[in-house]
C-alpha angles and dihedrals in degrees: 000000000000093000095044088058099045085057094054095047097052089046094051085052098045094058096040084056095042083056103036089059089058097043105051093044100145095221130059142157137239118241108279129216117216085237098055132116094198153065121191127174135148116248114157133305107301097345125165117239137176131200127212102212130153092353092300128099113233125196135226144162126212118234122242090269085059092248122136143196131197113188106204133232093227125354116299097256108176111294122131108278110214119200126198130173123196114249120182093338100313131088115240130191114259108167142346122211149173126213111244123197123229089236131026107233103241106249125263137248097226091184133253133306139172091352094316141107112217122207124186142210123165098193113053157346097322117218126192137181124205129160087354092302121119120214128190140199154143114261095321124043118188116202131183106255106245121161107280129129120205128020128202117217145169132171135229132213131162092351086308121114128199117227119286106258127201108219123204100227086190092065140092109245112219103215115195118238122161118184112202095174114025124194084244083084094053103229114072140352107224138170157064145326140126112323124269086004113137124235117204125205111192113191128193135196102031106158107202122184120256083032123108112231131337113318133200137231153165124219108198124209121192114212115239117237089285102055095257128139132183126178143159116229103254089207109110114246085232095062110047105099102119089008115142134182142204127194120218139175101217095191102051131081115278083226093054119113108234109207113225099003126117112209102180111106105268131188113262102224129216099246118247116246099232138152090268098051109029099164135036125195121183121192112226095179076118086079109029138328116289135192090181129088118218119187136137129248141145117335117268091359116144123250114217128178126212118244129215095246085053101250122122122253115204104234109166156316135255124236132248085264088045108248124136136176112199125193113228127193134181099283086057102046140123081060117254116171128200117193112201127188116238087258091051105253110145110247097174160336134217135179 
């Protein structure tokens, strides 16, 4: 009976304790929207904080009443929020959120492929009702094509459920896709479409040295939660002679209407040196791992790299047509690149 009672006792106290340490964190934060700039909390009097959002750390001090404000980079969007507070030096964790919208978008009908029909919710578990079947999923949901005509759908998310939508399975879904920077241009591909949706770039005719004959690829982007991509194009600058294109979104109905893309096979350019672009970098950790960076600038410039104490390394020079390739090692990594004229007027810098 004794020790029966011991265990109790020290369990008791295990889990009060374990309760008590998350009640009384000094720091938290209000509820927070995916559309909003913001973050505001209370933590002590002129307490440092620091808030983990969209991969960057971002600082903060309380005022003497204990309240806080972070401003974002970008809105909130839905992405784990991760509080600290600084506590005898050292940050500790407080509190960890995720922005929740007043009210959950209905889900979407993206078109047919393959035989089926494809259906699309970025922010729950996705039901859908067709022919008195009910059919589940996370984000995209794939269903044999039958003929009905019409499905009623919601989502759910965190006990919350979007309103109940009927979708027109005759029609031709129009699905949004901007491109601000195109691979016509021969740097990026950058954008906006519907969020956590994948873009495809196939390109045909790469000819890579070591290799017999063209070959063919994809390089796939994923969209962030708010529908953005940025990438750079993973085809060497030196091997684009002959090279095409074609730009695809693989999880949306072959029948869908994509706004702003052009589908059609295009010719992937070698990007001009100018005032505006001075320098061009391409990633080819599609083919094998480099620890090299290849890129294009002006003609017979010196490529230097940053080191971590701060000071330049010459690496290389580019030739008469621009082109470089620089080595690059631990003391000079992460990347920093410095372009100087022959002369040795600074041209540019990229990271």
């Amino acid at each position: 009976m004794i020790k029966r009672t011991v265990r109790l006792f020290l369990s008791t106290c295990f889990f009060c304790l374990l309760w008590c340490s998350n009640a009384n964190a000094e720091a938290h934060m209000n509820p927070v929207k995916p559309t909003d700039m913001t973050v505001t909390g209370t933590a002590k009097a002129n307490q440092k904080l620091m808030l983990f959002h969209r991969e960057a750390w971002l600082k903060t001090r309380a005022d003497e009443k204990g309240i806080f404000r972070f401003d974002l980079l970008s809105s909130a969007g839905q992405r784990t929020m991760y509080l600290e507070s600084e506590e005898d030096g050292d940050f500790v964790h407080e509190e960890s959120l995720i922005p929740e919208p007043d009210e959950i978008e209905p889900p979407l009908y993206l078109g047919k492929r393959d035989g089926e029909w494809i259906f699309y919710g970025s922010t729950g578990e996705l039901s859908v009702l067709i022919d008195g079947k009910v059919y589940s999923s996370h984000e995209l949901l794939h269903v044999p094509v039958t003929d009905a005509k019409e499905a009623k759908a919601y989502i759910e998310n965190n006990g919350k459920r979007s309103k109940i939508t009927i979708l027109d399975l005759t029609r031709v879904p129009m699905v949004p896709f901007t491109l601000t920077e195109s691979p016509a241009d021969g740097r990026r591909i950058t954008g906006k479409t519907l969020p956590y949706q994948s873009i495809k770039i196939t390109y045909t005719g790469v000819n890579i040295p070591d290799y017999q004959g063209p070959i063919n690829f994809d390089q796939s982007i994923i969209a962030d939660e708010d529908g953005n991509f940025d990438s750079p194009l993973t085809v060497p600058l030196l091997y684009r002679n002959g090279v095409s294109y074609q730009l695809s979104l693989p999880n949306v109905g072959s029948d869908a209407v994509l706004t702003n893309m052009n589908g059609e096979k295009q010719p992937l350019t070698v990007p001009k040196v100018d005032s505006l672009h001075p320098v061009t970098t391409v990633s080819e950790d599609h083919f094998w791992l480099t620890s090299d960076i290849k890129g294009m600038t002006y003609p017979n410039h010196n490529i230097y790299l940053k080191k971590k104490d701060g000071t330049l390394k010459l690496c290389t020079n580019s030739n008469h047509e621009g082109y470089f390739s620089c080595l690059y090692d631990s003391d000079t990594f992460p990347v920093e690149l410095f372009v100087f004229s022959p002369d040795g007027e600074l041209v540019v810098t990229k990271k």
